[in-house]
N, C-alpha and C positions, 0 to 999 in steps of 0.2 A: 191696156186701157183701164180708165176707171174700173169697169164694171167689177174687171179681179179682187182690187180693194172692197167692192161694196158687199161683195159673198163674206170677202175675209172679216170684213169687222162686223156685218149681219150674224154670222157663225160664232164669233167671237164673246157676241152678246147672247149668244141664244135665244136668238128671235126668230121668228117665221116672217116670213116675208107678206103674208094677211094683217100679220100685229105690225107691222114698221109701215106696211101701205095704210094702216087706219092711221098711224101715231102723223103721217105725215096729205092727211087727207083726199088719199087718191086710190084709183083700185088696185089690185092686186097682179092683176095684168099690165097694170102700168107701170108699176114698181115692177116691176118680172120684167118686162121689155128692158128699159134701163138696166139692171143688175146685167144682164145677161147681153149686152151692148146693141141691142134692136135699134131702139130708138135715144137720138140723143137727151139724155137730162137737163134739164132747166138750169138755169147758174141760182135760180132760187132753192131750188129744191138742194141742190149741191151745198150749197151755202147752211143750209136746215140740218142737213146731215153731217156737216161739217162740224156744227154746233153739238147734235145731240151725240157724234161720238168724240168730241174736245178734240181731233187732230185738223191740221189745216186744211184748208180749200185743193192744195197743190197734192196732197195725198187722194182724199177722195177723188181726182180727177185723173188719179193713176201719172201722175207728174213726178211725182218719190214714192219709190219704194220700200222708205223706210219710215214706220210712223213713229213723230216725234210727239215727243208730251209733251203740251205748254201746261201753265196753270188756268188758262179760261179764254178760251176761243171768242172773240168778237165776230158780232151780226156784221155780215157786209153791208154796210151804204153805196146803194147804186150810184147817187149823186154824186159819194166820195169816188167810186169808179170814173163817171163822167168826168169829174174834175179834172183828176188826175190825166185820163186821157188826155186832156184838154192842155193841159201844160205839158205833157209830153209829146203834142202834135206841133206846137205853138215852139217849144227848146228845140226841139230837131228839123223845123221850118218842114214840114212836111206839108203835102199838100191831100184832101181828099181823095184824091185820083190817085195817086199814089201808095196808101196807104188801105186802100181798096182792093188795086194791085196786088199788093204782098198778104190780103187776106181773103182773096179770091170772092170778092163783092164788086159793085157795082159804084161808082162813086157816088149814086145817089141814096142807094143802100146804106155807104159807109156815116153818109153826113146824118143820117137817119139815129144811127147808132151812136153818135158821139153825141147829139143831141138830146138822146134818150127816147124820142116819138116811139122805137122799136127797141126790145129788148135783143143788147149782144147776144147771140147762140156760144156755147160753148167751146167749141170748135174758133169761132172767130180769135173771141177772149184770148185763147190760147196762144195764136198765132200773134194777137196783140202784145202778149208781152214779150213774148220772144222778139218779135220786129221791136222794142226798146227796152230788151236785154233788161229785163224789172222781174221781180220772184211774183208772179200771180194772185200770193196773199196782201203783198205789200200795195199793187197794183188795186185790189180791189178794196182798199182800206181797212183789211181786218187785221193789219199790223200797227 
């Protein structure tokens, strides 16, 4: 899972995990839960970290485990996620309930999520691009 990457490249940089919980505005325990896969991480915070150490979203999320070098990491656009989703629900006629189904929610949940009223969890995300076979950087517009 993530957390392995978030040791590796925390380690990497020579950071304490006090300095990377200030640099990304949260405690040190909550950054500690995350790193050590307690509690699931935000797609924002992922995203944050994505950026400050320039390798993709699908690395920090322990999805490859090989990190590539781009030359400059784009912010994800949640909108550009919802879009996307949106055309991808819409080209595969898929139905809420369905696609609820395959990501272990609720169909009221799901419409929730494609809407944006609630932030995707991680974990969903995940299983979203898998269910339409998309790389999860491309999926959340930082390609």
């Amino acid at each position: 899972m993530y957390f392995n990457n978030l040791k590796k490249l925390r380690n990497n940089k020579e950071i304490t995990q006090e300095d990377l919980a200030k640099i990304l505005r949260v405690n040190r325990s909550t950054y500690k839960n995350w790193e050590n896969g307690i509690v699931m991480i935000p797609i924002e915070i992922a995203d944050e970290l994505s950026i400050f150490y320039n390798v993709r979203l699908s690395y920090i999320l322990g999805l490859e485990n090989k990190k590539k070098s781009n030359d400059k990491i784009k912010k994800m656009e949640y909108d550009a996620l919802l879009k996307n989703l949106s055309i991808l629900k819409k080209k595969n006629h898929n139905s809420y309930e369905e696609i609820g189904t395959y990501i272990e929610c609720a169909k009221s949940t799901c419409q929730r999520y494609f809407k944006g009223t609630i932030r995707i969890p991680i974990d969903r995300l995940i299983l979203l691009a898998e269910l339409y076979e998309i790389d999860l950087d491309k999926l959340c517009g930082k390609e």
